[in-house]
VEXFIDREN-284115 format. One record per residue (C-alpha): residue number from 1; chain; x, y, z. Coordinates in nm, 2 decimals, padded with zeros to 4 digits. Layout:
! residues N
ATOM   pos   unit     east    north       up
ATOM   NUM      A        X        Y        Z
...
END
This chain:
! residues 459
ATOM   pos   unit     east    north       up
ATOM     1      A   -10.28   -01.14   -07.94
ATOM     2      A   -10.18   -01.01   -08.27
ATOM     3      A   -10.54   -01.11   -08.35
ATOM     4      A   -10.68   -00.87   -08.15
ATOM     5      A   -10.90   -00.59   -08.37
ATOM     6      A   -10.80   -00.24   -08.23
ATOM     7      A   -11.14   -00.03   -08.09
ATOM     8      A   -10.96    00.32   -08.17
ATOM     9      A   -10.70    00.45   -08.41
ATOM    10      A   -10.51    00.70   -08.20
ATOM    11      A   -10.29    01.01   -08.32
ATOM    12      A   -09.95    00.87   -08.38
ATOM    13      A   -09.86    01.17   -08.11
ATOM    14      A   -10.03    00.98   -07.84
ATOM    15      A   -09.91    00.61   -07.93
ATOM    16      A   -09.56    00.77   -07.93
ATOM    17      A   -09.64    00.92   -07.54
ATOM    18      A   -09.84    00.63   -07.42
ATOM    19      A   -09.58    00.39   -07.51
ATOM    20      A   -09.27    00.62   -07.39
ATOM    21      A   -09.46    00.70   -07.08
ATOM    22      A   -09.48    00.31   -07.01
ATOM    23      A   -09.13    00.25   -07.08
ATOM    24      A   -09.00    00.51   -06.79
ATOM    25      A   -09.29    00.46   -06.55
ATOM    26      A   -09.12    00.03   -06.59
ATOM    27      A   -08.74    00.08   -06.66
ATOM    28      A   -08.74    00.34   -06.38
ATOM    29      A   -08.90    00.18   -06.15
ATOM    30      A   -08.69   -00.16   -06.20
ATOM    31      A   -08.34   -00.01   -06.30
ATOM    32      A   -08.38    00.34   -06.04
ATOM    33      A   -08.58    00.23   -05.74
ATOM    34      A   -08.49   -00.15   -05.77
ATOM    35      A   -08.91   -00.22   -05.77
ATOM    36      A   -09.02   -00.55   -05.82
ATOM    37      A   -09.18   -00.50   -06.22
ATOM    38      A   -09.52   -00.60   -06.11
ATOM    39      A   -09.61   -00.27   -05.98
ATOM    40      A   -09.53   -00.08   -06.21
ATOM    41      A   -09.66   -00.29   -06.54
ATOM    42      A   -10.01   -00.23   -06.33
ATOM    43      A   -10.00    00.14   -06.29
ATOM    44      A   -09.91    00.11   -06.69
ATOM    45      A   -10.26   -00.07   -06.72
ATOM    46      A   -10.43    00.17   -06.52
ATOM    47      A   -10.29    00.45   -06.75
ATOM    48      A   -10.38    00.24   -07.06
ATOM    49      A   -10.74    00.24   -06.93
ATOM    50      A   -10.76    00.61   -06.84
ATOM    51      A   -10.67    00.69   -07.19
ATOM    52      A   -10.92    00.45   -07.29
ATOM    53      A   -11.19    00.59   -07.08
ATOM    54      A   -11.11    00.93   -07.18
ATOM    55      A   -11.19    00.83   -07.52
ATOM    56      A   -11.54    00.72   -07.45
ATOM    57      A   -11.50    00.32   -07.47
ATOM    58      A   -11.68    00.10   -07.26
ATOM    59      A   -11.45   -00.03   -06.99
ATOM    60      A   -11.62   -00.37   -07.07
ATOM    61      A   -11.44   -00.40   -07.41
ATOM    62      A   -11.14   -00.27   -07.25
ATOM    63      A   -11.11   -00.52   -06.99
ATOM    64      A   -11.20   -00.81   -07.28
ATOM    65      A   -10.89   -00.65   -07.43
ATOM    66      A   -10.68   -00.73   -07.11
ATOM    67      A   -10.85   -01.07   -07.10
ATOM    68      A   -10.75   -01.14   -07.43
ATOM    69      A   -10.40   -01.10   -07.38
ATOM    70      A   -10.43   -01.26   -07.08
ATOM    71      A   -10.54   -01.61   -07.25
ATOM    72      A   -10.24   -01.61   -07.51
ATOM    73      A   -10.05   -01.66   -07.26
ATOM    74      A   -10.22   -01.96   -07.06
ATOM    75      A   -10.02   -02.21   -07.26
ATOM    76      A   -09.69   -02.06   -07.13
ATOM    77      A   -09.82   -02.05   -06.78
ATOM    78      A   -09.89   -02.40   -06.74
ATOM    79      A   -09.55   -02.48   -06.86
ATOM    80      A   -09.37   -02.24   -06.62
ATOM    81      A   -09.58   -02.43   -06.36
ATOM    82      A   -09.42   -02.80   -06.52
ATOM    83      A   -09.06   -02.62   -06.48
ATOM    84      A   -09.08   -02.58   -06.15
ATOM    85      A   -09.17   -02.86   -06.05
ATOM    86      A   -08.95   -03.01   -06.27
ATOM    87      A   -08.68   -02.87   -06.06
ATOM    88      A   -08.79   -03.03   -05.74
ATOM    89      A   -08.82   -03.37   -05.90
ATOM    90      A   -08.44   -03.32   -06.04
ATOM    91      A   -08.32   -03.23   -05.75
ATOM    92      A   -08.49   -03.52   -05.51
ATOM    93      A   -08.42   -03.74   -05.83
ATOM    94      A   -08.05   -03.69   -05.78
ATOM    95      A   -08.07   -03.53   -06.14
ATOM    96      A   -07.95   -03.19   -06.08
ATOM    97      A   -07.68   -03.26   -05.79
ATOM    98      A   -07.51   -03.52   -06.01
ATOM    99      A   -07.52   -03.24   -06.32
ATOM   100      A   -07.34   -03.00   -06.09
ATOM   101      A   -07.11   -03.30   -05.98
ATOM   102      A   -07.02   -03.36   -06.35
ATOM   103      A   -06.98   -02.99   -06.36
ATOM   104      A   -06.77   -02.95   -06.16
ATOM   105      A   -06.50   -03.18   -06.40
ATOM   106      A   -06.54   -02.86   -06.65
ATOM   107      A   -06.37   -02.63   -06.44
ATOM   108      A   -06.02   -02.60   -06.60
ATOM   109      A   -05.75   -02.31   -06.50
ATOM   110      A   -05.86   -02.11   -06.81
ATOM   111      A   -06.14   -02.02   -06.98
ATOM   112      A   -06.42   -02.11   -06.75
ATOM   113      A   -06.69   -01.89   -06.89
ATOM   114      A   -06.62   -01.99   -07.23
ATOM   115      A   -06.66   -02.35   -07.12
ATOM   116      A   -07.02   -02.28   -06.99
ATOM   117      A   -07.10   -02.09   -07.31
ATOM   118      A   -06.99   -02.37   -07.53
ATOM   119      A   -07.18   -02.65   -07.31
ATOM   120      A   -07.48   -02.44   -07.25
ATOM   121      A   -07.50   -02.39   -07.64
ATOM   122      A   -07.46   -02.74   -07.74
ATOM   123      A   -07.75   -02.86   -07.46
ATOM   124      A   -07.97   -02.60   -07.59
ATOM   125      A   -07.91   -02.66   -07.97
ATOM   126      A   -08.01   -03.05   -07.84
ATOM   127      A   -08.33   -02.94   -07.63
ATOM   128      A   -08.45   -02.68   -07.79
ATOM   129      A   -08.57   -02.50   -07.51
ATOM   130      A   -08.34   -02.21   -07.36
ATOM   131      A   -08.55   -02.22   -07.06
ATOM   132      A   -08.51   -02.55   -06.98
ATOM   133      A   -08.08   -02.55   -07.04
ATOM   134      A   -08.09   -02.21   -06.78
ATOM   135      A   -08.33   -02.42   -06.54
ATOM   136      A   -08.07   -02.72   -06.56
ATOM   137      A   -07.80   -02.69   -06.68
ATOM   138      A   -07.74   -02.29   -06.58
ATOM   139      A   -07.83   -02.39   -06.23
ATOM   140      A   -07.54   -02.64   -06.21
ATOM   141      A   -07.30   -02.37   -06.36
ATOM   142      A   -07.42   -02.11   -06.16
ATOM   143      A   -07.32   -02.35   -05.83
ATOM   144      A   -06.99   -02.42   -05.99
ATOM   145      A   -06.91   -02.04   -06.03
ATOM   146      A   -07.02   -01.99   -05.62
ATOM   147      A   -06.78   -02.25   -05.54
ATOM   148      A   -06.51   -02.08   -05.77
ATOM   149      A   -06.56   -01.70   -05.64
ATOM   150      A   -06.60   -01.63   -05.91
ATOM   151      A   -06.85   -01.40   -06.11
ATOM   152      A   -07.19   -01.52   -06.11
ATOM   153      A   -07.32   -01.21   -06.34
ATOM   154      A   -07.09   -01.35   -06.61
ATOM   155      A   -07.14   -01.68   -06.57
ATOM   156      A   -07.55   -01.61   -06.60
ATOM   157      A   -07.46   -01.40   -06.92
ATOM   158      A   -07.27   -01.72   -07.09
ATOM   159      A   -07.54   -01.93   -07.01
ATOM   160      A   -07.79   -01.67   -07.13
ATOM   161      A   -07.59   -01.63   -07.44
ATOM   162      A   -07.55   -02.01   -07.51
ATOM   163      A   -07.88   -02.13   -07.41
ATOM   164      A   -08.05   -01.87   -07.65
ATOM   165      A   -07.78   -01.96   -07.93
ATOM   166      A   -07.94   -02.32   -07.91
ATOM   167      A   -08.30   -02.16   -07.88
ATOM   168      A   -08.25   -01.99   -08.19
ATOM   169      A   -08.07   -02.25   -08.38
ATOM   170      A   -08.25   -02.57   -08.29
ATOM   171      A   -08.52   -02.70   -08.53
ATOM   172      A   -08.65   -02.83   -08.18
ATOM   173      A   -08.73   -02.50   -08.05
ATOM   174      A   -09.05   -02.28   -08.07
ATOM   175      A   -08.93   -01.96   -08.17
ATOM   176      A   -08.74   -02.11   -08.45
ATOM   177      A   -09.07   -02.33   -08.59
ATOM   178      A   -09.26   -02.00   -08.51
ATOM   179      A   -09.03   -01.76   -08.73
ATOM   180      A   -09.01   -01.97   -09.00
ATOM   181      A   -09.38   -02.08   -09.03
ATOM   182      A   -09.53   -01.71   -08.97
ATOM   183      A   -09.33   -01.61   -09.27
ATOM   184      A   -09.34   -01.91   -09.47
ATOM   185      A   -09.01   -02.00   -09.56
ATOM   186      A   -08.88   -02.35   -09.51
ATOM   187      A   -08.76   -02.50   -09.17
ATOM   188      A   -08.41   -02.59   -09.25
ATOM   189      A   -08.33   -02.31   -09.48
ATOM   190      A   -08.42   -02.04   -09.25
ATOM   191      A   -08.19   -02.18   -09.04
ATOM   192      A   -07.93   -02.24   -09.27
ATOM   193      A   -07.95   -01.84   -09.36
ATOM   194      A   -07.96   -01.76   -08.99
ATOM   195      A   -07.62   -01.86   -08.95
ATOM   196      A   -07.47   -01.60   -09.16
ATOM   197      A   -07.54   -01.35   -08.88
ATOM   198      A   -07.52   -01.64   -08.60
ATOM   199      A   -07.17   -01.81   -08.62
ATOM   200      A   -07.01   -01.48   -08.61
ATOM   201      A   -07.21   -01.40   -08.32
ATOM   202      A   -07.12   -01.75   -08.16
ATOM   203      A   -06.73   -01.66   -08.22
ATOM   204      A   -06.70   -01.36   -08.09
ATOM   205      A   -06.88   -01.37   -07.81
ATOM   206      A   -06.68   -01.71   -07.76
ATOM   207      A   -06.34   -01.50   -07.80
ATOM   208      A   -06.49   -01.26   -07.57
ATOM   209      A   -06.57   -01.50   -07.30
ATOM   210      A   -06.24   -01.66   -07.32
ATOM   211      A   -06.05   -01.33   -07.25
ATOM   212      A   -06.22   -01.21   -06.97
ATOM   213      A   -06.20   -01.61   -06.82
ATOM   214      A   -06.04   -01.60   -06.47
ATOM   215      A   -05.72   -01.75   -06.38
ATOM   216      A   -05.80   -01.99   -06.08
ATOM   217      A   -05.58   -02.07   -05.83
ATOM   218      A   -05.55   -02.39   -05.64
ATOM   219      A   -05.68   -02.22   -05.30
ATOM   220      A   -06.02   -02.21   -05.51
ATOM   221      A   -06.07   -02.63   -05.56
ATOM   222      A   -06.12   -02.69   -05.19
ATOM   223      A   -06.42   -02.54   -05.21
ATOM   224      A   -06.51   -02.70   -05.49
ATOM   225      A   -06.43   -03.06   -05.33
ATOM   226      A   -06.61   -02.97   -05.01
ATOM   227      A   -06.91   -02.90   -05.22
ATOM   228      A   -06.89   -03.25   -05.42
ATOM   229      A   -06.82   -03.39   -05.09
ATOM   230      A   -07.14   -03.32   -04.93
ATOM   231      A   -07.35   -03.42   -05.24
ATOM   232      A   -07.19   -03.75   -05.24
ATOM   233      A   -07.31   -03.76   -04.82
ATOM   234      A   -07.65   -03.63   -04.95
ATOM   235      A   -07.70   -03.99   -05.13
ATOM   236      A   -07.82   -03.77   -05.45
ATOM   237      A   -07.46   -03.89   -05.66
ATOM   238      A   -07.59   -04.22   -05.91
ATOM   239      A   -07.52   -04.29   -06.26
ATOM   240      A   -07.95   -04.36   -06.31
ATOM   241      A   -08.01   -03.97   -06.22
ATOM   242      A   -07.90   -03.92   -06.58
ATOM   243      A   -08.21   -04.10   -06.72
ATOM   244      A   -08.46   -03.81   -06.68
ATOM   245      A   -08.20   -03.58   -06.85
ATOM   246      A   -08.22   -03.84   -07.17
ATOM   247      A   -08.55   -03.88   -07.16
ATOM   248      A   -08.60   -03.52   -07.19
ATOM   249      A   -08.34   -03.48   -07.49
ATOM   250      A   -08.52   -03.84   -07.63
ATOM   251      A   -08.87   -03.67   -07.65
ATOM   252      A   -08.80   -03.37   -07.74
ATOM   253      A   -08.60   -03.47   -08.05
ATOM   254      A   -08.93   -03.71   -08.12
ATOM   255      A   -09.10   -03.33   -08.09
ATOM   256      A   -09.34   -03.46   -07.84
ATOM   257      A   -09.51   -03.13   -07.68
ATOM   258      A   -09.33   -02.95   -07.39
ATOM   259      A   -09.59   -02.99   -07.18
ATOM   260      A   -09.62   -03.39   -07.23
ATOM   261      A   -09.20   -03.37   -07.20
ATOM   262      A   -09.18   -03.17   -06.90
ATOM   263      A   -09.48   -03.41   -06.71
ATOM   264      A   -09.31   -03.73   -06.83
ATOM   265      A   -08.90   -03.62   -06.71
ATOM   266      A   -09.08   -03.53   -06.35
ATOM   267      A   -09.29   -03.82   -06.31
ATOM   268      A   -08.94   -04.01   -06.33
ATOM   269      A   -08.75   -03.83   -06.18
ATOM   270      A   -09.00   -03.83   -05.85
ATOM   271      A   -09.01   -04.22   -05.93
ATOM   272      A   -08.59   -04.24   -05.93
ATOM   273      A   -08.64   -04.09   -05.58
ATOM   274      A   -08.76   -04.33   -05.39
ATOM   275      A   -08.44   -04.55   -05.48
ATOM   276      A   -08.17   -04.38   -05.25
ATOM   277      A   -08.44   -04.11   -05.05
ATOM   278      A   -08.62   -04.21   -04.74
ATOM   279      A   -08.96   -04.04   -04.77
ATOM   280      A   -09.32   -04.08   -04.80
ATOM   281      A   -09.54   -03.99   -05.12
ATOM   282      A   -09.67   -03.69   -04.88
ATOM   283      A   -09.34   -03.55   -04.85
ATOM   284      A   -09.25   -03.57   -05.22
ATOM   285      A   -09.59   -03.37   -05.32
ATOM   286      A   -09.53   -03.10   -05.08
ATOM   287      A   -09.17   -03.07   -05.17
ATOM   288      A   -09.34   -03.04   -05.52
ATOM   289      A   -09.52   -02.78   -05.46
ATOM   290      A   -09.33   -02.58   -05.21
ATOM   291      A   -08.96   -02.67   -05.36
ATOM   292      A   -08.68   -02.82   -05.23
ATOM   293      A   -08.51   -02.67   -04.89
ATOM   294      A   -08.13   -02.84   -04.86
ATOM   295      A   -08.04   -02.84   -04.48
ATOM   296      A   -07.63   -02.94   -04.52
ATOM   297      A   -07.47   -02.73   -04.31
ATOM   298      A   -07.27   -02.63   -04.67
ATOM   299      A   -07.38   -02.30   -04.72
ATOM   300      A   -07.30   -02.32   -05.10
ATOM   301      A   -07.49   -02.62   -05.10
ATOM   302      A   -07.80   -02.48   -04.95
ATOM   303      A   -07.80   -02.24   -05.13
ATOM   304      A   -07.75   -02.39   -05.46
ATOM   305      A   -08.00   -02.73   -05.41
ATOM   306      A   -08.31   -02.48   -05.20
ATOM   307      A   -08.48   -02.42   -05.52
ATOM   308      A   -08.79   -02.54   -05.76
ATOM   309      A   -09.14   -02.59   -05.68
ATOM   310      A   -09.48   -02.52   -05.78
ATOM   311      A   -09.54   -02.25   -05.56
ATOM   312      A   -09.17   -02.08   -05.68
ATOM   313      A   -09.32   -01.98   -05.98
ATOM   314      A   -09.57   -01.79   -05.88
ATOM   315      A   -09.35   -01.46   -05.90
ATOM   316      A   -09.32   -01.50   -06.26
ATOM   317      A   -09.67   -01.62   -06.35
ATOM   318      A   -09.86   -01.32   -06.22
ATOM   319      A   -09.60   -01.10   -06.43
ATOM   320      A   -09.64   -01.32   -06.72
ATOM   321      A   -10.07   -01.29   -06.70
ATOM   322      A   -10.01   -00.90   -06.58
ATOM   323      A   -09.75   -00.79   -06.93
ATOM   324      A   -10.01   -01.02   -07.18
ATOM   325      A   -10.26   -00.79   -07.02
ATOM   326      A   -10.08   -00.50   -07.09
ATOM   327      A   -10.01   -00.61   -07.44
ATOM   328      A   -10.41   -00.71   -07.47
ATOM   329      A   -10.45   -00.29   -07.43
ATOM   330      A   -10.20   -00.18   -07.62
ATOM   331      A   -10.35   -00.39   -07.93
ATOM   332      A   -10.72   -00.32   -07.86
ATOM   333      A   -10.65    00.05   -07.83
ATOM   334      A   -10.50    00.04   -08.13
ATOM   335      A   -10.14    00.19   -08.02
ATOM   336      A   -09.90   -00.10   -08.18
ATOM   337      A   -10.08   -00.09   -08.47
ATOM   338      A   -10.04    00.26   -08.53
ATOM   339      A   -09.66    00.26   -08.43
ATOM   340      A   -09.63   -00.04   -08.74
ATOM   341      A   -09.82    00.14   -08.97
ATOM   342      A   -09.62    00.49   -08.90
ATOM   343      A   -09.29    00.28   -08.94
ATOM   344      A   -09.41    00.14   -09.29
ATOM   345      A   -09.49    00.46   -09.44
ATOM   346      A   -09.15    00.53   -09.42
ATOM   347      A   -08.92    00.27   -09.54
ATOM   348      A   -08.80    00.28   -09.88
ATOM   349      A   -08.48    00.03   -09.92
ATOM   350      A   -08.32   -00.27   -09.82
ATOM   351      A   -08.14   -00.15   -09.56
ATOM   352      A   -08.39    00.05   -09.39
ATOM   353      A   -08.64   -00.22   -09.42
ATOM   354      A   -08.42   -00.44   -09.20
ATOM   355      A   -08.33   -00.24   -08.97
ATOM   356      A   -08.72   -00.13   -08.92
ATOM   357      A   -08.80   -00.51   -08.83
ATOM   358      A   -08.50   -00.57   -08.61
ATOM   359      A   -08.61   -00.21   -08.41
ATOM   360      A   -09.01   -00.34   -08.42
ATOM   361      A   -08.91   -00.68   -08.27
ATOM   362      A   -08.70   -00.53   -08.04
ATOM   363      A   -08.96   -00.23   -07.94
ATOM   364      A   -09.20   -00.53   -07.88
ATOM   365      A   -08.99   -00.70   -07.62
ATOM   366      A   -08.93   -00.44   -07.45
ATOM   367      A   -09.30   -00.24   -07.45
ATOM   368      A   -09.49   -00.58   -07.39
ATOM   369      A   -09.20   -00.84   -07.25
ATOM   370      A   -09.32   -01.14   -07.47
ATOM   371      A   -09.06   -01.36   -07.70
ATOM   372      A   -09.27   -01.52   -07.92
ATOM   373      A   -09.52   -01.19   -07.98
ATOM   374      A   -09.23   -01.01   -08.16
ATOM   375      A   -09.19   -01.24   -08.38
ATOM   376      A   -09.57   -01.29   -08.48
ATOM   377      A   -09.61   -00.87   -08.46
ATOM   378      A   -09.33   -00.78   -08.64
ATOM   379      A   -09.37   -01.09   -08.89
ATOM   380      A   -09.73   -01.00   -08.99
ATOM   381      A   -09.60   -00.66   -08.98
ATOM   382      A   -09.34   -00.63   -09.22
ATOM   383      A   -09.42   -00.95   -09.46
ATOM   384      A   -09.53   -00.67   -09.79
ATOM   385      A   -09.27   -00.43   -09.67
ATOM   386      A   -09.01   -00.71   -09.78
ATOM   387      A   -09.17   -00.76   -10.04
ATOM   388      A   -09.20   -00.41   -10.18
ATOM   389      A   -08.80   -00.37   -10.16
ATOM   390      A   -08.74   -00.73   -10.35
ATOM   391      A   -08.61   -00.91   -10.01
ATOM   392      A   -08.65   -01.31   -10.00
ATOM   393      A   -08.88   -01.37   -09.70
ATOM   394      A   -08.57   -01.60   -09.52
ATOM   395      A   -08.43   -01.22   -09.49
ATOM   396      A   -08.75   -01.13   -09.25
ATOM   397      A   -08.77   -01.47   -09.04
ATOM   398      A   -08.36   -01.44   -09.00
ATOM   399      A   -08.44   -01.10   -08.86
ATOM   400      A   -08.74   -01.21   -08.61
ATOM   401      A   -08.51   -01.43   -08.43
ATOM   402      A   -08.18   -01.17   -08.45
ATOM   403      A   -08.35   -00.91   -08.29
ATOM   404      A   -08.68   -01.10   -08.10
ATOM   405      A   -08.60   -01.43   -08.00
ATOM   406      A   -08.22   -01.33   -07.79
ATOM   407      A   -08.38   -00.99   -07.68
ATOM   408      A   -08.63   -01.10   -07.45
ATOM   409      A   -08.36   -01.27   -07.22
ATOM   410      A   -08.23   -00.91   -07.17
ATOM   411      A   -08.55   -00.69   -07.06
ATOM   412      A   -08.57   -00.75   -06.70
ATOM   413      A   -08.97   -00.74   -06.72
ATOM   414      A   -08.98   -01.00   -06.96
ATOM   415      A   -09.14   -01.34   -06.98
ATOM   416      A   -08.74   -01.46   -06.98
ATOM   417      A   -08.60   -01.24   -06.81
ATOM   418      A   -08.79   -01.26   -06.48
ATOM   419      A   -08.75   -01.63   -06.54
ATOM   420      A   -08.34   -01.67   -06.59
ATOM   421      A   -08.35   -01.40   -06.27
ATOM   422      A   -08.62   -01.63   -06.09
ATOM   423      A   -08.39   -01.94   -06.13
ATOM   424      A   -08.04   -01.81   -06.16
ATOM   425      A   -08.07   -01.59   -05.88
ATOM   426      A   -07.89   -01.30   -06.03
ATOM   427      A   -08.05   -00.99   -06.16
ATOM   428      A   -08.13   -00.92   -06.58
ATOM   429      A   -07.93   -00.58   -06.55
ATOM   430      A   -07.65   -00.75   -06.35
ATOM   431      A   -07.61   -01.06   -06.66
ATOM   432      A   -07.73   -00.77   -06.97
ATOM   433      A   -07.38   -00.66   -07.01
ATOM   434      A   -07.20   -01.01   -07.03
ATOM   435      A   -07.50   -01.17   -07.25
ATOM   436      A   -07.24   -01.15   -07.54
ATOM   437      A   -07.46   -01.34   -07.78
ATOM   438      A   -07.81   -01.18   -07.77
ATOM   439      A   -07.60   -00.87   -07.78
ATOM   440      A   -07.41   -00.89   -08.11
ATOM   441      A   -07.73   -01.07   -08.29
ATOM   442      A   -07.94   -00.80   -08.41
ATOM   443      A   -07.60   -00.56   -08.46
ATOM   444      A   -07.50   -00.79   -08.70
ATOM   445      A   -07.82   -00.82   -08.82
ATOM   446      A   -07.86   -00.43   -08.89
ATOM   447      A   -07.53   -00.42   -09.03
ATOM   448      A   -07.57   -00.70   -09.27
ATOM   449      A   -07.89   -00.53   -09.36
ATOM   450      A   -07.70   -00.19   -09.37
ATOM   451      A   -07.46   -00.35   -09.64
ATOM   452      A   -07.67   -00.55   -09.80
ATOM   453      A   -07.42   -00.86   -09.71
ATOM   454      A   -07.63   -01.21   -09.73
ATOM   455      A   -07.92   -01.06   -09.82
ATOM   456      A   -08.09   -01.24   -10.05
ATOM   457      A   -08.30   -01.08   -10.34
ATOM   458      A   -08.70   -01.26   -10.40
ATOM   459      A   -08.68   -01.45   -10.69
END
């Protein structure tokens, strides 16, 4: 998208309303009148193309704009489609019931939300994928919280928090590639600089999950042992419903492509299926494509297992195709563009120059909901500007993924964000405040950049 050549260059006035205009007419309508975001990202598109029609262009190169930004994102759509039927094949697979089993042996007295922090991080920092830990893993965790009573909101912001921490430090992941290639700056050592800002991000929030842990009671594990109970009478407990978890890990480590990774778990997991589950090769495709629907009698159970599916991610594929397309206006009527170039003419030092990038990645989260364009926008973006001020471009790429990678879990209109909600079950604004992590990353980005603490001078 950020290839797109804007038709117009608009009065820095007008980019400034356009955009704040779009961020009330979407927060209000989420956070205020609880609106699905759909709705209001399409009036935001029909404003876009007033404004465009009021300016004279042909609504044919406005609506090649929207298309535009409508293709970058195919890639990501056919993946969301592989997740959830990923999830149906896990759960008939046994996969996912024996992970929330096995979860259930975390639960100690204390420190329960730290626990699924630390787990989550380490499966993400393996994976590579933060969508694919909260799909999994965060679903199990989630469950075990249910049976607990305790806090779901938290527990979805420590799996947030530790699935993006392994998103952002895994060489296996996208966004960490991405960062480091669109700036040009080394794999490993971009990651070796990232943790400057990230392992004091990944202690405190640790410290801060451990202190607001609850203190369980033994009146709580009943619950718990009902719940393990009935997925043992399910027939879904069996030491084989590991193997599509390692062949996932196994593959992705070989950096096979996601999409390749995500086909091949499914197929076996549908194939483990037919091992302990009585049903025909009918019943598994429409389970596929519908999800699964668990009929225990366990209301934690059904709950928990009634999930995945083809047709499940639906919800979050139209807002995916409807925010690129809003992006795709923003670019072709030249209103990003302008914002980066007004924010350029004004940045002098170090400090400023930081704390620019972190705001531009940030800004792009939330105006156009999309991970991996912040980095790419606010990489091209700000590549001389680091330059000018005698910053090594690590400094730039550690900033991409401080302020854009672990922001895009947090905007509930998000490619993420709808996604974690989508398969967690509990609401962005509900997990924002306990996502500990993606919180405290670009803060101590912007006061690193403020101090000039491991910042490291071009040679």
């Amino acid at each position: 998208m950020f290839k797109i050549k804007p038709l117009i260059k608009p009065a820095l006035g007008e980019a400034i309303l356009l955009v704040g205009l779009i961020i009330a007419i979407i927060s209000s309508s989420i956070i205020q009148l609880e609106a699905v975001p759909h709705i209001p990202i399409l009036i935001s598109i029909l404003l876009l193309l007033t404004y465009g029609l009021i300016k004279k262009l042909p609504f044919e190169k406005l609506e090649a704009g929207m298309l535009d930004g409508a293709k970058s994102g195919i890639g990501a759509v056919f993946i969301f489609f592989l997740i959830g039927i990923l999830v149906s094949s896990w759960i008939i697979s046994g996969t996912i019931p024996t992970m929330i089993y096995a979860a259930f042996g975390l639960v100690t007295p204390q420190f329960f939300y730290s626990v699924v922090f630390l787990v989550t991080a380490i499966v993400g920092l393996g994976v590579g994928s933060s969508l694919t830990t909260v799909a999994t893993l965060g679903v199990a965790f989630i469950g075990v919280s249910q049976a607990m009573d305790v806090s779901a909101a938290v527990t979805a912001g420590a799996v947030v928090s530790g699935a993006f921490f392994g998103d952002k430090m895994s060489p296996l992941s996208d966004t960490t590639n991405l960062a480091a290639s669109i700036v040009g700056v080394d794999l490993f050592e971009h990651i070796r600089n990232m943790a400057w800002t990230t392992i004091p991000a990944f202690l405190i929030a640790l410290g801060a999950f451990a202190g607001i842990s609850p203190e369980m009671v033994e009146t709580q594990f009943p619950k718990i042992a009902a719940i393990k109970a009935t997925l043992v009478e399910m027939n879904f407990i069996h030491w084989y419903a590991w193997l599509p978890i390692a062949v996932l890990f196994l593959l992705s480590m070989k950096k096979v492509s996601p999409f390749l990774t995500l086909a091949i778990s499914s197929l076996l997991g549908i194939a483990l299926s037919f091992l302990h589950a009585d049903h025909t090769l009918g019943e598994v495709l429409n389970i596929l494509f519908s999800g699964f629907a668990a009929e225990t009698g366990n209301a934690e159970v059904d709950a928990l297992l009634t999930r995945g599916g083809l047709e499940g991610m639906m919800f979050t594929v139209s807002l995916v195709l409807l925010s690129l397309s809003l992006g795709g206006l923003l670019f072709c009527l030249g209103i990003v563009p302008r914002l980066f170039e007004a924010v350029e003419d004004h940045l002098r030092k170090a400090s400023s120059t930081v704390a620019a990038a972190a705001s531009s990645a940030i800004g792009v989260n939330i105006v156009i909901g999309e991970q991996y364009l912040s980095i790419l926008l606010t990489g091209e973006a700000f590549q001389k500007q680091f330059d000018k001020v005698g910053l090594a471009k690590k400094n730039l790429s550690r900033t991409l993924e401080d302020a854009g990678t672990v922001i895009n879990p947090l905007v509930p209109w998000s490619v993420c964000g709808v996604f974690i909600t989508k398969m967690l079950g509990v609401s962005t604004m509900d997990y924002l405040p306990f996502a500990f992590f993606c919180l405290l990353s670009p803060v101590l980005t912007v006061l690193f950049g403020l101090t000039g603490w491991t910042l490291t001078k071009k040679e």
